[in-house]
C-alpha positions as CSV (number, residue, x, y, z in Angstrom):
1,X,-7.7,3.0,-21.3
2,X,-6.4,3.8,-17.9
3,X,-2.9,2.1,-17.2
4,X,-0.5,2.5,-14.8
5,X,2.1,4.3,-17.4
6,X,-0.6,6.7,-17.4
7,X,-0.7,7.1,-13.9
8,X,2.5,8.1,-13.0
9,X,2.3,10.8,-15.7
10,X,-0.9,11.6,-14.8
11,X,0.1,12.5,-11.0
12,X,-2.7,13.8,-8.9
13,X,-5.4,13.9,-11.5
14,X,-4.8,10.2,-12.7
15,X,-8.4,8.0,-12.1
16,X,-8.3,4.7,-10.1
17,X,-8.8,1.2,-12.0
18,X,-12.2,0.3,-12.0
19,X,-13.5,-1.9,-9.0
20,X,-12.8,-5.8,-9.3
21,X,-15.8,-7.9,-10.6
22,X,-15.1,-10.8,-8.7
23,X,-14.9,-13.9,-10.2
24,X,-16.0,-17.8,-10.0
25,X,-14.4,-20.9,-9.9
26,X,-13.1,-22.5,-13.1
27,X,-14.4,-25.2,-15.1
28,X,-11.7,-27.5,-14.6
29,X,-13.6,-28.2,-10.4
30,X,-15.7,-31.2,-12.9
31,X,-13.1,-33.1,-13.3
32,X,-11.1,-32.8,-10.4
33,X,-9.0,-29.7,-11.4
34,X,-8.6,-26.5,-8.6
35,X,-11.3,-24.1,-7.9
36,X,-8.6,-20.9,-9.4
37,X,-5.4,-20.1,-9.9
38,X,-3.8,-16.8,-9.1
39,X,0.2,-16.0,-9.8
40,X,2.4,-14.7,-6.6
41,X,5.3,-12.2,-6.9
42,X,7.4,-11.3,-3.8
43,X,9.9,-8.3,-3.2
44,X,11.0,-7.3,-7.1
45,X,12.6,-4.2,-5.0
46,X,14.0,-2.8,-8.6
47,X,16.2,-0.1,-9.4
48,X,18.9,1.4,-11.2
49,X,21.9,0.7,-9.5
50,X,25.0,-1.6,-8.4
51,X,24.1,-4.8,-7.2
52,X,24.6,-5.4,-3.4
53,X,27.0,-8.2,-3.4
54,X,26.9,-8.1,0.3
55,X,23.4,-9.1,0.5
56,X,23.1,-11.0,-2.7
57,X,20.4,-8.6,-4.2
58,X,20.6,-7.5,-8.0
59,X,18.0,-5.1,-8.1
60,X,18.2,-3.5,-12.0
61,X,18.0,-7.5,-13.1
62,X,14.3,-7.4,-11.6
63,X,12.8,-6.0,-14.8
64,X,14.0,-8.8,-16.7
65,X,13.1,-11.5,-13.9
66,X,9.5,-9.6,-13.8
67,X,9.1,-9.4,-17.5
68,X,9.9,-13.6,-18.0
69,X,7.1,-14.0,-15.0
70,X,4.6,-12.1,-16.5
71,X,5.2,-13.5,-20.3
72,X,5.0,-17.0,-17.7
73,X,1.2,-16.0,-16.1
74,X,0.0,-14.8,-19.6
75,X,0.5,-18.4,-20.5
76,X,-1.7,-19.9,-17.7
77,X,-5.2,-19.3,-16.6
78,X,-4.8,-17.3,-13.5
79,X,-7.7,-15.1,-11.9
80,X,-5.4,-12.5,-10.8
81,X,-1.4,-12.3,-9.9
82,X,-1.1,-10.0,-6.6
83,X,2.9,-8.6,-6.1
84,X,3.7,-8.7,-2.2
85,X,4.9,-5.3,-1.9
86,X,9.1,-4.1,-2.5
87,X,8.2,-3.1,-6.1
88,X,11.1,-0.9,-5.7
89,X,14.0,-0.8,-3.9
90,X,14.4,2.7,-3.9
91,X,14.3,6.7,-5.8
92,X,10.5,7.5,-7.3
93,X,11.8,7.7,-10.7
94,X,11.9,3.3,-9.9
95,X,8.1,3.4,-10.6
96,X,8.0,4.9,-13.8
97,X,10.9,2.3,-14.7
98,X,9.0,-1.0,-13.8
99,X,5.6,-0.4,-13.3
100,X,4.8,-0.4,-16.9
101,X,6.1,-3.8,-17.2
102,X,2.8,-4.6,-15.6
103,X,0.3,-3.3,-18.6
104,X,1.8,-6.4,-20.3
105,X,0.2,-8.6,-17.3
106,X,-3.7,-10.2,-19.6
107,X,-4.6,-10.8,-15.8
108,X,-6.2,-8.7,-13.4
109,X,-3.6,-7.7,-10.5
110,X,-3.4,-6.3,-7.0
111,X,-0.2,-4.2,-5.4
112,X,0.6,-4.9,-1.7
113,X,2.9,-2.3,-0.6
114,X,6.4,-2.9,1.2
115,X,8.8,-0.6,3.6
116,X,10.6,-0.1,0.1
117,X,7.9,1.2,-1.7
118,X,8.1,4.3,0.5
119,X,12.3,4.4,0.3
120,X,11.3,7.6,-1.5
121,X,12.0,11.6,-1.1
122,X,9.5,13.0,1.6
123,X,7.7,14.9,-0.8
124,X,6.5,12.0,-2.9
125,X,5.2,10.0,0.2
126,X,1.7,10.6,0.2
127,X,1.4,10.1,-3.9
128,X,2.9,6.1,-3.6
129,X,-0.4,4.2,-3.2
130,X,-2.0,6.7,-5.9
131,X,1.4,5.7,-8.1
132,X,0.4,2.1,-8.2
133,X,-3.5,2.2,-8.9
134,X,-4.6,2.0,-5.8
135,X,-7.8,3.4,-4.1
136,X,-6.9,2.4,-0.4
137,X,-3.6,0.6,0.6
138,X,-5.3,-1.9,2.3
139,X,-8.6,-3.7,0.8
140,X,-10.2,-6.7,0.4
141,X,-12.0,-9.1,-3.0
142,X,-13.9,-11.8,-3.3
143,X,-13.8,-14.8,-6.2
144,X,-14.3,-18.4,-6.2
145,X,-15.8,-18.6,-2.5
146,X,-13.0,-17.1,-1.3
147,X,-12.6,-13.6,-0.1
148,X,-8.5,-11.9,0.3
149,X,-7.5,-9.6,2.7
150,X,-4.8,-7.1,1.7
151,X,-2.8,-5.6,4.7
152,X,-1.2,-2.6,4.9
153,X,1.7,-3.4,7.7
154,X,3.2,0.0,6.9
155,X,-0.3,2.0,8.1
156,X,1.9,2.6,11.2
157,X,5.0,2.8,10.5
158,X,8.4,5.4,10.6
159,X,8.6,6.1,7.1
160,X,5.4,5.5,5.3
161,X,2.9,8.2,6.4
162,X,4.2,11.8,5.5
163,X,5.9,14.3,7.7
164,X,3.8,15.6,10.5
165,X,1.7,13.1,10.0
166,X,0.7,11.3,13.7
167,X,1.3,8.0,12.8
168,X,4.5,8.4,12.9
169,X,4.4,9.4,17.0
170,X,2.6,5.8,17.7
171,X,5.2,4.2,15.2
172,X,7.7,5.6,17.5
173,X,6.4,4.6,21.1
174,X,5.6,1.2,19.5
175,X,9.5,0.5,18.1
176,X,10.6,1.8,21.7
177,X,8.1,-0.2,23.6
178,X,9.1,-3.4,21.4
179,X,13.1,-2.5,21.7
180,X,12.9,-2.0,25.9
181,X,11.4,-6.1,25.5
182,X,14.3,-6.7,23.2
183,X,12.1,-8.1,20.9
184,X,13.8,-9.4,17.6
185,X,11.1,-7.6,15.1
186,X,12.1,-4.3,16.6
187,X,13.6,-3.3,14.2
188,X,13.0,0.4,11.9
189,X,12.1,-1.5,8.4
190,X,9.2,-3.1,9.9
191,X,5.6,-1.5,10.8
192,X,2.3,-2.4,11.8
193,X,-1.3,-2.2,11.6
194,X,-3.3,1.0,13.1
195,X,-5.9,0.4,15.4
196,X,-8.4,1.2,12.8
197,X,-7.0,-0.9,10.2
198,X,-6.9,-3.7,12.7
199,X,-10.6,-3.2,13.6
200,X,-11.5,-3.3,9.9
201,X,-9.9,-6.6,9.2
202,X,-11.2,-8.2,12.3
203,X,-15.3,-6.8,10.4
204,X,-14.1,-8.0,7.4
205,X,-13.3,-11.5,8.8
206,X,-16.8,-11.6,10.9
207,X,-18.6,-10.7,7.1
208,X,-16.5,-13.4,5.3
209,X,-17.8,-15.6,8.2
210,X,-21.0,-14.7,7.8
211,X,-21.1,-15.2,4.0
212,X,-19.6,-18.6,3.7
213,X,-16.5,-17.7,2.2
214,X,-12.9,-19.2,2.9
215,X,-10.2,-16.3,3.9
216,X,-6.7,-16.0,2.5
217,X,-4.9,-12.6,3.8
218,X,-2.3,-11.0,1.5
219,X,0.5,-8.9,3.0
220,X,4.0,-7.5,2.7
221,X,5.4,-8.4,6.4
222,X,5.2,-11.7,8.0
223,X,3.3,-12.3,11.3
224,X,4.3,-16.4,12.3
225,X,6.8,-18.1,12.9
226,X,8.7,-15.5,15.4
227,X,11.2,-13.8,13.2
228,X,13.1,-10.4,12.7
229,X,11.0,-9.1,10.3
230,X,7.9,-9.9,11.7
231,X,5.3,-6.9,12.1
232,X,5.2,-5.2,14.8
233,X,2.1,-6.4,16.3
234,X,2.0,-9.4,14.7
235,X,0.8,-11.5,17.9
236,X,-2.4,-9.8,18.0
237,X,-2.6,-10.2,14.2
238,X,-2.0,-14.5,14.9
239,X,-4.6,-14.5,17.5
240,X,-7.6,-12.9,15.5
241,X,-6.8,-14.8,12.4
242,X,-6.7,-18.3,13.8
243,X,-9.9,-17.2,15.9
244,X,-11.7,-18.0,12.4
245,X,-12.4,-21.1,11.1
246,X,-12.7,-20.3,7.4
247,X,-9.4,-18.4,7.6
248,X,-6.9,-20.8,5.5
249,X,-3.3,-18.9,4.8
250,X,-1.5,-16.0,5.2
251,X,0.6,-14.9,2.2
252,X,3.7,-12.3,2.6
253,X,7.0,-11.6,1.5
254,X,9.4,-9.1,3.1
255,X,12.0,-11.8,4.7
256,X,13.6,-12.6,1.1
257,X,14.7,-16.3,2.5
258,X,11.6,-17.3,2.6
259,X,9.6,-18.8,5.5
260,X,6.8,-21.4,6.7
261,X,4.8,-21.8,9.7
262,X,1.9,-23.5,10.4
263,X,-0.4,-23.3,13.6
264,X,-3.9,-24.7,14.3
265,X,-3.7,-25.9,10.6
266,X,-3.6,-22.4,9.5
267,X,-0.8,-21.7,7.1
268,X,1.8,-18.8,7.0
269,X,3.9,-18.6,4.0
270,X,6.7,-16.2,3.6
271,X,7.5,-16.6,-0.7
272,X,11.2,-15.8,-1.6
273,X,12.6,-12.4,-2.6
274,X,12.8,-11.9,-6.8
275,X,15.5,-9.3,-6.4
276,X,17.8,-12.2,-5.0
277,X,20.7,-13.7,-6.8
278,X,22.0,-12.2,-10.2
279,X,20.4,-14.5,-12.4
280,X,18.3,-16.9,-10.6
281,X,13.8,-15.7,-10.4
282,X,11.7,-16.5,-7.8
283,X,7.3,-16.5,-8.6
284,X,5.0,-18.7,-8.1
285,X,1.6,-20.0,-9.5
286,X,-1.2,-21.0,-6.9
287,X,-3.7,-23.4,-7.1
288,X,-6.6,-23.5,-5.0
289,X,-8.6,-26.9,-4.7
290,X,-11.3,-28.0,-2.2
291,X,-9.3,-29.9,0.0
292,X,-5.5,-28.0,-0.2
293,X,-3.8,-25.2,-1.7
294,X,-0.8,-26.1,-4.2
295,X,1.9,-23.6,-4.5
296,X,4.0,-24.3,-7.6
297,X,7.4,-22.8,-7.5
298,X,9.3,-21.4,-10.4
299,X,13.5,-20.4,-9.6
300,X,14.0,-20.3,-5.9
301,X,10.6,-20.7,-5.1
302,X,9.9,-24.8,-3.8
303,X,6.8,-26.3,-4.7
304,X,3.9,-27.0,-1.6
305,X,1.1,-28.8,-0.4
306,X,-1.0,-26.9,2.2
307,X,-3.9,-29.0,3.2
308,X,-7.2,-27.1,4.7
C-alpha cells in the first residue's frame, strides 16, 4: 500500500495515489439530509519549534490539534477532507513529522499547497508537491454533481518554483507592478496564478458548465473581499468565477483570522488558521444540500449557512 510515510522515504522513485473515483451523493438526500459531506482543514503550518507568542501561533501543538480532527472525520461520513495548504510552517524534515498523521485519515483526501509549504532549503523545492502525493499542484474531481477546483496560487510566485526557474522573473515584475499601485496584497508571501494555469481553470469551468455540475474552487490564498493576503491577481480570478452560474463558493485559508465575502450570491470563505492559539483547534465539517451549503465549525471555526 502506497502512503505518504512511504513517500517521503521513497523520494524520487515514490508512485502517485491512484486517481480519485469520484463519488455520488449519499443516501441521507431521501429524507431531506445533504447531498455529501467533506471535512475542511486550514493552515496546520507545523513544526518543531518555539511558539510565536507574538503572533499567537503554536506550531509543534498542530500534530495534536491534527490528530483529534482526524480521529473527529473518522467518526462522520465525509467523502473526502481536503487541507488548505500551510502543512508546514517550515524545515523539510516538517513533512516527515506530520504527514503521516494523515494515513490515519479512513477518508480519501486532497493537499492544497500554501507559501509555507515551500519555506524549505532550495534544493528540496521542486520535490514538495511529489512529498505530499500529488500528481500536479493544481487539479480538479468531481462527486455528487459537483466538480472542485484546486488552485495553485503559488504557480507564480517568489519562492515556490526552483532557482532559475522563469517564474520567478514574472513573480517579480508582478510584486513590483502591484507595489508601484500600492496595493495592500503586495506583499512577498502571496503569489498567483500563471497564465496557463488561469486558462485551464477558466476550460475547466466552461466543461463543468457544460456537464451540469455545480463548482466549488479549493485554494490556499483568498481572492474576495480586498485584503492583504489576497493573490496577486485575484481581480481577474473574481471576474471569471462569478461569470459562471453553477460556480457556488470559493474555499481558502492563508489569512489565519478568517474571512467572508459574498458577491453576486457567490460565496468566498476564508476558514481560520489551526496553528493559532496554544490550545484552542480550528476544522470544520461541510455539508452540501440542494438549496445551501452548511459549514459546521469545530474550536475557532463559527458555524454557517451559505445559500445557493
Amino acid at each position: 500500500m502506497v502512503t505518504r510515510r512511504n513517500i517521503i522515504k521513497g523520494g524520487a522513485a515514490a508512485a502517485f495515489f491512484a486517481p480519485f473515483a469520484g463519488f455520488a451523493v449519499t443516501g441521507a438526500v431521501a429524507q431531506n439530509g445533504p447531498l455529501f459531506r467533506f471535512g475542511i482543514v486550514a493552515d496546520p503550518q507545523y513544526a518543531p519549534v518555539a511558539p510565536s507568542l507574538k503572533m499567537n501561533r503554536y506550531y509543534a501543538n498542530s500534530l495534536w490539534k491534527l490528530s483529534d480532527a482526524i480521529e473527529a472525520f473518522n467518526k462522520e461520513d465525509l467523502q473526502f477532507v481536503a487541507t488548505l495548504g500551510d502543512i508546514i510552517d517550515r524545515h523539510w524534515e516538517s513533512f516527515s513529522h506530520i504527514l503521516p498523521l494523515y494515513d490515519k485519515l479512513k477518508h480519501e483526501h486532497f493537499f492544497v499547497l500554501g507559501n509555507h509549504d515551500y519555506d524549505i532549503a532550495k534544493e528540496y523545492l521542486a520535490s514538495v508537491v511529489r512529498t505530499v502525493g500529488m500528481d500536479k499542484a493544481y487539479y480538479d474531481f468531481t462527486g455528487g454533481g459537483y466538480r472542485f477546483l484546486v488552485l495553485d496560487g503559488n504557480d507564480v510566485s517568489t519562492f515556490a518554483p526552483p532557482e532559475g526557474d522563469p517564474r520567478r522573473e514574472i513573480a517579480a515584475a508582478r510584486l513590483d507592478e502591484l507595489k508601484a499601485k500600492a496595493a495592500e496584497n503586495a506583499q512577498s508571501w502571496n503569489g498567483s496564478l500563471s497564465d496557463e494555469q488561469f486558462e485551464w481553470a477558466e476550460e475547466t469551468m466552461k466543461k463543468a458548465q457544460a456537464a451540469g455540475e455545480k463548482v466549488i474552487v479549493l485554494n490556499h490564498y483568498p481572492v474576495y473581499p480586498a485584503n492583504e493576503h489576497n493573490q496577486w491577481d485575484s481581480e481577474r480570478i473574481v471576474e471569471m468565477l462569478t461569470g459562471y452560474d453553477n460556480f457556488v463558493a470559493y474555499f481558502n485559508g492563508h489569512n489565519h483570522a478568517g474571512n467572508y465575502g459574498e458577491t453576486g450570491g457567490k460565496h468566498f470563505l476564508n476558514f481560520k488558521g489551526m496553528v493559532d492559539t496554544p490550545d484552542t483547534t480550528a476544522y470544520s465539517i461541510v455539508e452540501v444540500y440542494g438549496d445551501r451549503i452548511e459549514v459546521r465549525g469545530v474550536g475557532r471555526e463559527e458555524n454557517r449557512t451559505l445559500k445557493i
